[in-house]
C-alpha positions in Angstrom: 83.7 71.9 112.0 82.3 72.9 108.8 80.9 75.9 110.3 84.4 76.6 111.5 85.9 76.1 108.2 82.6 78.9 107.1 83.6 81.8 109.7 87.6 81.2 109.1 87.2 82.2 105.7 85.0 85.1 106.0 87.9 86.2 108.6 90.4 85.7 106.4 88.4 87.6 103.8 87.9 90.4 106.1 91.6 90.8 106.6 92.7 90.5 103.5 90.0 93.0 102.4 91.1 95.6 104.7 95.1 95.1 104.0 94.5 94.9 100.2 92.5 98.1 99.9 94.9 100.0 102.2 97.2 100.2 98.9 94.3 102.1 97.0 93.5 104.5 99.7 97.7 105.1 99.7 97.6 105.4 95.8 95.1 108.0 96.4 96.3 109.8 98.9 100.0 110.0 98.8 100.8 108.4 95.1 99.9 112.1 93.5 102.5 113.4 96.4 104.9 110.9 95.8 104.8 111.5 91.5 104.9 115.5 92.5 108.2 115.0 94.6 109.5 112.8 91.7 108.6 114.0 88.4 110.4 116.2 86.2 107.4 117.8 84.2 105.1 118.3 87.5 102.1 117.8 85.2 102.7 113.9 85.7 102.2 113.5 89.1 99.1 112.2 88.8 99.9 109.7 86.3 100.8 106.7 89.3 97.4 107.2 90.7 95.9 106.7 87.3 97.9 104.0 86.2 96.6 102.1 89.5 93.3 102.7 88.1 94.1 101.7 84.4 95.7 98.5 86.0 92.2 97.2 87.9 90.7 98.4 85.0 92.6 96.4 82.6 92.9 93.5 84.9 89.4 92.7 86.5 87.6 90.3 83.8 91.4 88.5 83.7 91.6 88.1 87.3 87.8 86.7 87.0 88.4 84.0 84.4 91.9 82.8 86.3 90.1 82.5 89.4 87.5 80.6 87.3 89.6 78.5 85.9 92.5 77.9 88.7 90.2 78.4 92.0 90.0 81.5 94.4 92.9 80.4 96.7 95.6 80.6 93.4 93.8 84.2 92.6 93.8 85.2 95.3 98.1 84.9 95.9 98.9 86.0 92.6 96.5 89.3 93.5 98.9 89.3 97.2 101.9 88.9 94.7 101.1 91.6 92.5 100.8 93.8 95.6 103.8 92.4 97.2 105.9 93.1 93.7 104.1 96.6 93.6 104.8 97.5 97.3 108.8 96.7 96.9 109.4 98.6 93.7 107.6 101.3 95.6 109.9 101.5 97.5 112.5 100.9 95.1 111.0 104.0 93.4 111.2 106.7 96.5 114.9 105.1 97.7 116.3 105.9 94.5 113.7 109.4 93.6 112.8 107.3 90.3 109.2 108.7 88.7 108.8 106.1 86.1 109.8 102.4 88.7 106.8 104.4 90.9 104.3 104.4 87.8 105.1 100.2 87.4 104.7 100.0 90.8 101.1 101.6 90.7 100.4 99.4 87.9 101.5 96.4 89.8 99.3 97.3 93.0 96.0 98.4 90.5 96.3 94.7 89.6 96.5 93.9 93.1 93.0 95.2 93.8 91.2 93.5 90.6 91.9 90.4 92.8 91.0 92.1 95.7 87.4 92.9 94.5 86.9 89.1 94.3 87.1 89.0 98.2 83.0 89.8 98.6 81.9 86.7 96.2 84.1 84.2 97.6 82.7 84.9 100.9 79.3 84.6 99.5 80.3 81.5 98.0 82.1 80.3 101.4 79.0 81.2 103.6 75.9 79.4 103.9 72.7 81.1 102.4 71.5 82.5 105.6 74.6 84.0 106.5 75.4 85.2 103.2 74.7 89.3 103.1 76.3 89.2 106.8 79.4 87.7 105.1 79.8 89.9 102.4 79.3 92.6 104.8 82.2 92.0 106.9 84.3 91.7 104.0 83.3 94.8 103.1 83.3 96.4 106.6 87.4 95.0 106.4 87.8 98.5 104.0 87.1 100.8 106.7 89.8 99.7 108.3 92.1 100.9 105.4 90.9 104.4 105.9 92.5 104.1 109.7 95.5 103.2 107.2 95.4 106.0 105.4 95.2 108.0 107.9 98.3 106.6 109.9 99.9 107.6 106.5 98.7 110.9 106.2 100.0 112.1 109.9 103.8 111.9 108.4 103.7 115.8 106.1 107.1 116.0 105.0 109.0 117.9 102.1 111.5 115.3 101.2 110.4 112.4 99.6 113.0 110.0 101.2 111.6 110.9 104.7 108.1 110.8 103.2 109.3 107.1 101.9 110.6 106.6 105.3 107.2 106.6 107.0 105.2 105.1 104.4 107.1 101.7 103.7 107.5 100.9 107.3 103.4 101.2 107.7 102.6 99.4 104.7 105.2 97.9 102.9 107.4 96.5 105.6 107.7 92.5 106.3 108.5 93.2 110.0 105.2 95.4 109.9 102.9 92.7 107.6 102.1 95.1 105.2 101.7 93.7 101.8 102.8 90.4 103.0 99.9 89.8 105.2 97.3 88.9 101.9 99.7 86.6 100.9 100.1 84.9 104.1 96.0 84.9 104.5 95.3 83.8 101.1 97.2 80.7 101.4 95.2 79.7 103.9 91.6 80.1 102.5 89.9 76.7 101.6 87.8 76.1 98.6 
């Protein structure tokens, strides 16, 4: 049963690890796109995909020292709620063509992923010694499976940001889909 309990959470993990860092690889790819379409002074558009960085950045020894102090499982929903809260006012931002509710949004998902990078030491912790670097393996392998994300993304070209939009928050952001909801969902069941 306890090894059970061991290769659940390492599952978990992987998921969670594949569905949180499909919100970087879309920052990357379409956030730039999405800041283009809405900014005023086109020299912005980059600024959402930078904020997403300035947001781990900012937020990684803080996520740490909560998870230290209130246990993975809590970190790791807060992280999912940060992404859930950064997925809705992204779309927020493209319904209504708003620049600066997409740059929040960013921030919001950059958060997200200083959580997120906790994923690979909690399966290390989870995992008995000799299945340790196989653990954190998997949980790392779960990000190539955001790139297949990214690329379902990056299929949809269009113009218009609303149709752009359109595409993009029925892939990722979606509760019908799992989207951003899924970490959430996962996280609450991972066992200390």
């Amino acid at each position: 049963m306890l090894v059970n309990f061991r290769l659940r959470n390492v599952l978990l993990l992987t998921l969670t690890q594949a569905t949180s860092s499909t919100s970087v690889t879309l920052i990357a790819a379409v956030g730039s796109l999405a800041g283009y379409a809405l900014a005023s002074n086109k020299a912005l558009a980059t600024l959402p995909s930078t904020m997403a960085v300035i947001g781990t950045a900012l937020s990684t020894i803080p996520a740490s020292l909560l998870m230290k102090r209130v246990g993975r499982r809590v970190g790791f929903v807060v992280g999912a709620l940060c992404a859930m809260t950064g997925g809705l006012i992204s779309m927020a931002a493209m319904a209504r063509g708003q620049f600066w509710l997409l740059v929040a949004a960013a921030l919001f998902l950059g958060v997200s992923m200083a959580f997120a990078q906790q994923y690979r030491f909690a399966a290390a912790e989870t995992s008995l010694p000799e299945f340790r670097s196989r653990a954190i393996s998997f949980v790392l392998a779960g990000g190539t499976q955001a790139e297949r994300n990214r690329a379902r993304v990056s299929e949809g070209r269009h113009q218009d940001h609303r149709e752009y939009c359109g595409r993009a928050d029925r892939s990722f952001y979606h509760p019908a889909d799992g989207g951003k909801w899924l970490p959430a969902v996962v996280a609450a069941g991972y066992e200390e």
